[in-house]
C-alpha positions as CSV (number, residue, x, y, z in Angstrom):
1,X,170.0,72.9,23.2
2,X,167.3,71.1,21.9
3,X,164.5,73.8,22.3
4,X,165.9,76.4,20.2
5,X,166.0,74.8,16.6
6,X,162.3,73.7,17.3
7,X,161.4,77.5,17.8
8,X,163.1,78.3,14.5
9,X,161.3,76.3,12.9
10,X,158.4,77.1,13.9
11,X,158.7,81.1,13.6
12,X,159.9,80.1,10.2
13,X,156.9,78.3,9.1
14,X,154.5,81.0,10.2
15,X,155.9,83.5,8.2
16,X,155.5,81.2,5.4
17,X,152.1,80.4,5.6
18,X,151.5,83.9,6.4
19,X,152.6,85.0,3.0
20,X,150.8,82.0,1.3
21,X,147.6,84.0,1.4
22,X,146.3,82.6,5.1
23,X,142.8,84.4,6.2
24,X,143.0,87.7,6.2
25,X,143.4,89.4,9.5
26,X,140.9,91.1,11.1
27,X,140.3,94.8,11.0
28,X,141.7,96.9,14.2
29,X,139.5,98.9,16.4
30,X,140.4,102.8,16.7
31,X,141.8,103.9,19.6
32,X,138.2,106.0,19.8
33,X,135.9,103.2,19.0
34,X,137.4,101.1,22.2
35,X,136.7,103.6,24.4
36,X,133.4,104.1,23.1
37,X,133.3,101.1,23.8
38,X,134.4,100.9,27.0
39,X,132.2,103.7,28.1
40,X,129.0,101.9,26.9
41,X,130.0,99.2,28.7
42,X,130.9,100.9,32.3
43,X,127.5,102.7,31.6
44,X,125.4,99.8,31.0
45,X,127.2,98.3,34.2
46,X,125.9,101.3,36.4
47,X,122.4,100.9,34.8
48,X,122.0,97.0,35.7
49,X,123.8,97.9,39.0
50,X,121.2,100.4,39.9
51,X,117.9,98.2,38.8
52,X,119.3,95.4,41.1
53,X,119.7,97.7,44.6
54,X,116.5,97.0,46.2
55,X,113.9,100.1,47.0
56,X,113.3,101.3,50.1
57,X,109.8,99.9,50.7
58,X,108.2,100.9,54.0
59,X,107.0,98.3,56.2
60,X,103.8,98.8,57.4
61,X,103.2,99.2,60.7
62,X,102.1,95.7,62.4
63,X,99.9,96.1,65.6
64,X,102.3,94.8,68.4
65,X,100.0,93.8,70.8
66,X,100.6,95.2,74.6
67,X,101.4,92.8,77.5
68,X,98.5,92.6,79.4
69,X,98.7,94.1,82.7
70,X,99.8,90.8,85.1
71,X,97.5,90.7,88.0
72,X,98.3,91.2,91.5
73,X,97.2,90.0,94.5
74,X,95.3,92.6,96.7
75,X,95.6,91.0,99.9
76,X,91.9,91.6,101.7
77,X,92.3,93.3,104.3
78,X,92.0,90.7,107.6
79,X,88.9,90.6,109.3
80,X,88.6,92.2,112.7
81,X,86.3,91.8,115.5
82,X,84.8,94.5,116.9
83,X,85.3,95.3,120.3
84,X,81.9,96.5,121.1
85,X,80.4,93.3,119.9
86,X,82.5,90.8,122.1
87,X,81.2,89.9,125.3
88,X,83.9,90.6,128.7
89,X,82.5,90.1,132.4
90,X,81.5,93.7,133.7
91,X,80.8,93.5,137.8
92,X,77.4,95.2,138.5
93,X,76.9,97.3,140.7
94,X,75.2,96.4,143.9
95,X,71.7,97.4,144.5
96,X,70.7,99.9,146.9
97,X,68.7,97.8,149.7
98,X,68.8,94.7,147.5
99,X,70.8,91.4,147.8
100,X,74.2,92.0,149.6
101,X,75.8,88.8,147.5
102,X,75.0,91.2,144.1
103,X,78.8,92.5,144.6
104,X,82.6,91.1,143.1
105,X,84.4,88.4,145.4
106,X,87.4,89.7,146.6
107,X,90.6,87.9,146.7
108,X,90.6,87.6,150.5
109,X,87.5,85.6,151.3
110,X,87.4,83.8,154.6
111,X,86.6,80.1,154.9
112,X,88.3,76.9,153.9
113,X,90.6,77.3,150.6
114,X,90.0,75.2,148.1
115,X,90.8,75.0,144.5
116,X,88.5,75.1,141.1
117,X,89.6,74.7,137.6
118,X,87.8,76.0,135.1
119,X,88.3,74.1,131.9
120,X,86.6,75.2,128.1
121,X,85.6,72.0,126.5
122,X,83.9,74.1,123.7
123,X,85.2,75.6,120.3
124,X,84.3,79.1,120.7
125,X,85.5,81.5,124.1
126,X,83.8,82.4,126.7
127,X,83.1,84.7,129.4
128,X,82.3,83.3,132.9
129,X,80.6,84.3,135.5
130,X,81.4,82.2,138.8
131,X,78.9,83.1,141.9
132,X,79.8,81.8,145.6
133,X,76.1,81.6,147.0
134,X,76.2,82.6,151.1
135,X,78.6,80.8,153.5
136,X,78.2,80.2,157.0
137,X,81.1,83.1,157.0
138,X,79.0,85.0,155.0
139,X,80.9,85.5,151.8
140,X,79.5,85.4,149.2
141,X,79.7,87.0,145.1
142,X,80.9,86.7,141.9
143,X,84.3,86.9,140.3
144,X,84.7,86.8,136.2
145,X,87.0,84.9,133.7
146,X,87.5,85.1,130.2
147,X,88.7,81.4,128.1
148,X,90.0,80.9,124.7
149,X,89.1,78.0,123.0
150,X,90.7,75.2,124.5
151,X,92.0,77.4,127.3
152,X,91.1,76.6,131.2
153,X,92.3,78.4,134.4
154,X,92.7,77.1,138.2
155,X,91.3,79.3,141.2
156,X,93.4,78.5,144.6
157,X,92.0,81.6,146.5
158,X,88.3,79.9,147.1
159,X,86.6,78.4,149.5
160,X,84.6,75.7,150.1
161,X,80.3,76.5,149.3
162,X,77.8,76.2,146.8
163,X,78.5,77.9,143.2
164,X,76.7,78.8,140.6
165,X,78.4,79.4,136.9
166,X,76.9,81.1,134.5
167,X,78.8,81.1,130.6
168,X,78.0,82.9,127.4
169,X,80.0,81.1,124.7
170,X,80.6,82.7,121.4
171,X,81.3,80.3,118.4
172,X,82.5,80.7,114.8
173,X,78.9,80.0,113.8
174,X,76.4,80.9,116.3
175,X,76.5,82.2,120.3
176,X,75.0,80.6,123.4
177,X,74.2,80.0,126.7
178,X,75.6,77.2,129.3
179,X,74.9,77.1,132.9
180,X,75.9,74.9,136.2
181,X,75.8,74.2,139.8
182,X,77.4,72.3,142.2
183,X,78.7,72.3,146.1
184,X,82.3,72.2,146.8
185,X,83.4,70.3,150.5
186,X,86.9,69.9,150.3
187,X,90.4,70.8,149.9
188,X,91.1,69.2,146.8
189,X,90.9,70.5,143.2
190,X,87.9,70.5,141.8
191,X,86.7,70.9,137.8
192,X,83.9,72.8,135.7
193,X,83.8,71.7,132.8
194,X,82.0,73.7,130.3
195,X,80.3,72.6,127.2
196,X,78.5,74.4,124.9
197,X,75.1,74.2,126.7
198,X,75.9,73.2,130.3
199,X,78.7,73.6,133.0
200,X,79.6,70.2,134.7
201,X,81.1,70.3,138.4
202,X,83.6,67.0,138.5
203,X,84.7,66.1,142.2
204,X,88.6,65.2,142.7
């Protein structure tokens, strides 16, 4: 073993230089003064520890601003027509001694049938009044209709004669007034077309 003189040696030649007057060694601490020491140390440990925890600063209060209030739709409320204003055909009653033809048609009327449309070539309704002047039969009156816009309507319990139409139209924009006349001689179907200032009687 190789290792062991080596360590001999080398124990040997500290202990020799050791005597030879090497530096002196340096004075040992009392058991007291290291844990003096010590305590200094632990307390100056706590001190930095303390100085470095942060302090409880309050925030101030920031102004968090509300959401606004997110508007709604308040649906308006749809617009209605009033009843009193809208035109519908009232039959008046006849006069006392006056003309006998001042009376409703009824839905028997003797004579030769024919048949009338009555077609609304305006953009507003109406409300028609349709007056069978005196046949040889001696009927005679006036029946009413009502038409949308666009709408028409076909009579098949007429007869053949002379009528008079009278129509109030009512439009988005403004009301008015259309009137016609015309003689019916046949079977066939015949047309009043109404516009928004006159009534038109078309033959088959």
């Amino acid at each position: 073993m190789k290792l062991f003189p080596k360590l001999v040696l080398l124990i040997t030649l500290t202990v020799v230089l050791s005597a030879c007057g090497g530096t002196p060694a340096a004075p040992t601490m009392s058991a007291q003064d290291i844990q003096a020491t010590a305590v200094a140390a632990a307390f100056t440990i706590v001190a930095q520890t303390q100085a470095a925890i942060p302090t409880n600063t309050p925030i101030p209060p920031t102004n968090t601003p509300e959401p606004s209030p997110t508007p709604t739709e308040t649906p308006l409320p749809s617009p209605t027509l009033d009843p009193a204003l809208v035109p519908t055909f009232t039959p008046l009653p006849p006069t006392a001694g006056g003309d006998p033809c001042n009376k409703a048609l009824g839905s028997s009327v003797s004579g030769t049938q024919t048949k009338i449309r009555l077609s609304n070539e305006t953009k507003g309704s109406l409300v028609i009044s349709l007056y069978l002047n005196l046949t040889p039969f001696g009927e005679c009156g006036y029946r009413g209709y009502n038409l949308e816009k666009g709408g028409s309507v076909i009579i098949t319990d007429l007869v053949t004669g002379c009528y008079n139409i009278s129509v109030f139209v009512t439009l988005p924009n403004k009301n008015s007034k259309a009137f016609g006349y015309g003689c019916i001689n046949n079977t066939d179907l015949w047309e009043f077309k109404i516009y928004e200032d006159k009534a038109v009687l078309l033959s088959p």
